[in-house]
MIGUBA-33637 format. One record per residue (C-alpha): residue number from 1; z, x, y. Coordinates in steps of 0.1 Angstrom, whole numbers, padded with zeros to 4 digits. Each point is the difference from the previous one (the first is absolute). Layout:
BEGIN
  resi      w      u      v
   NUM      Z      X      Y
...
//
This chain:
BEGIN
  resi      w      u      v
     1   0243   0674   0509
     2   0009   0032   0005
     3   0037   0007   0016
     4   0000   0037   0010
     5   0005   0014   0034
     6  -0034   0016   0002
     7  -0017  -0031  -0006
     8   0024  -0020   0023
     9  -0010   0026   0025
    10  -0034   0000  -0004
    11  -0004  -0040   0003
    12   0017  -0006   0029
    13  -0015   0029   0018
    14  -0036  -0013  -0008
    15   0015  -0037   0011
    16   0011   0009   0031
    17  -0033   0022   0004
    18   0016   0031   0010
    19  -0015   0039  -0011
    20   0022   0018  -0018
    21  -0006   0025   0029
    22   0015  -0021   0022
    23   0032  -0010  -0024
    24   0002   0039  -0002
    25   0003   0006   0037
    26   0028  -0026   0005
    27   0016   0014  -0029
    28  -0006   0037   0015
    29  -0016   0011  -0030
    30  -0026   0014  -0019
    31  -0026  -0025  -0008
    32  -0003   0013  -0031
    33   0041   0000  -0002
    34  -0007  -0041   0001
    35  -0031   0001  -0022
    36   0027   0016  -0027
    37   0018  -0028   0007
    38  -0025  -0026  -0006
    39  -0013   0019  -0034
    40   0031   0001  -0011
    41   0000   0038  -0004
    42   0035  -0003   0022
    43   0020  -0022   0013
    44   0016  -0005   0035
    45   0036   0001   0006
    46   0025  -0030   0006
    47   0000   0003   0036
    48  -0042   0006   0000
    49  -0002  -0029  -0020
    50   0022  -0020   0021
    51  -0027   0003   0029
    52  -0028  -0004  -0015
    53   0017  -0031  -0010
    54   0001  -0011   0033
    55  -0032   0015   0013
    56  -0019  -0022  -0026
    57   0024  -0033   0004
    58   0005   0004  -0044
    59   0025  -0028  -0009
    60   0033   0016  -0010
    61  -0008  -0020  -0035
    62  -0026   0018  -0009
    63   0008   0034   0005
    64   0027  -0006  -0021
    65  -0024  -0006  -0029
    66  -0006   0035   0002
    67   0032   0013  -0010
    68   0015  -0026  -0017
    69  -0029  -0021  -0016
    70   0012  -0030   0022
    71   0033  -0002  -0026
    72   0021  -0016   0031
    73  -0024  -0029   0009
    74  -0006  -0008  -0034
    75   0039  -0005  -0006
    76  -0004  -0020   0031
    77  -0024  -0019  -0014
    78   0019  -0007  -0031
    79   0028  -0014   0024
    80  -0020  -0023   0017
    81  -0030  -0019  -0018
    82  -0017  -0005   0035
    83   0003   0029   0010
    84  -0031   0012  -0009
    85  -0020  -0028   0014
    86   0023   0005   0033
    87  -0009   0036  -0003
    88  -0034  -0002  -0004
    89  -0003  -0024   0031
    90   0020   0018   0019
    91  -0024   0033  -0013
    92  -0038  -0021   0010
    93   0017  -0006   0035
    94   0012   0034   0010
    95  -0035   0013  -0016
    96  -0020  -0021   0023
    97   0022   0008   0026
    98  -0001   0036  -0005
    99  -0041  -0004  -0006
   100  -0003  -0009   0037
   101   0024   0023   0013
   102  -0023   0028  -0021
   103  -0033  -0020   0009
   104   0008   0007   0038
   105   0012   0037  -0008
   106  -0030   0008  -0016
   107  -0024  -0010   0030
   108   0018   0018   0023
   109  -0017   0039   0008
   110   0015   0025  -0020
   111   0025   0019   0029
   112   0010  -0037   0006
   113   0008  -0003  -0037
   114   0020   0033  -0004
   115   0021  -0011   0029
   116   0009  -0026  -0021
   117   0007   0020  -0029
   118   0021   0019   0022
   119   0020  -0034   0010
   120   0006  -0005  -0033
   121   0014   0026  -0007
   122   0026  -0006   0024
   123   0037  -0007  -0004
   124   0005  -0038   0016
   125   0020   0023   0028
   126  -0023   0021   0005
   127  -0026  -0025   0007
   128   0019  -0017   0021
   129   0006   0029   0020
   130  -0039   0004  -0001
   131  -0008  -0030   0011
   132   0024   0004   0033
   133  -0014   0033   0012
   134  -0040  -0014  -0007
   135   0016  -0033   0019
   136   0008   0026   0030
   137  -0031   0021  -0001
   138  -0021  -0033   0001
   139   0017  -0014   0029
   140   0003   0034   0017
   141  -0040   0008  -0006
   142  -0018  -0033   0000
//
């Protein structure tokens, strides 16, 4: 299995069945910026990272595999005997969860899926401030 950002990128990207055109345009970049990314050639910084993060819904867990080989959860693990069989359930449940959540996504036309890439991307007050003013111009339009 391979741990590094660019594959981690790369995977989820393809999962959630998003161009790396698009990912580039929420990111307000280059798409070949992003393809650098994804090759490996560079590699995003913290606060890049941290979005794509959410724009791709990648467990917290795994991303730290990238930069730390997953040294925490294995201490974890070492802790708790069933923690890994509690981790792994809880893992199989968010995946099938997430696999809907990207199944629907990845139906949806592509302006309807860079809007939410641009949700996403959102601080949890910024979306709720979103959501209030699209709650207004619905009501005030339709």
């Amino acid at each position: 299995m391979n741990d590094s950002i660019a594959y981690l990128l790369k995977r989820y990207r393809l999962n959630c069945g998003y161009s790396q055109q698009m990912v580039a345009n929420t990111l307000n970049i280059d798409r070949s910026t992003y393809t650098y990314y994804e090759t490996g050639k560079s590699t995003p910084s913290l606060s890049t990272i941290l979005i794509l993060k959410n724009l791709f819904n990648i467990p917290y867990d795994e991303l730290l595999k990238c930069f730390d080989s997953g040294a925490a959860l294995v201490a974890e693990r070492l802790k708790d005997p069933t923690a890994d069989k509690n981790q792994k359930r809880k893992l199989s449940e968010k995946h099938n969860r997430i696999m809907l959540d990207k199944t629907a996504i990845y139906e949806l036309p592509k302006e309807e899926q860079q809007l939410v890439l641009y949700y996403r991307r959102l601080n949890p007050q910024d979306r709720e401030n979103l959501m209030e003013k699209l709650h207004e111009f619905i009501k005030e339009n339709y």
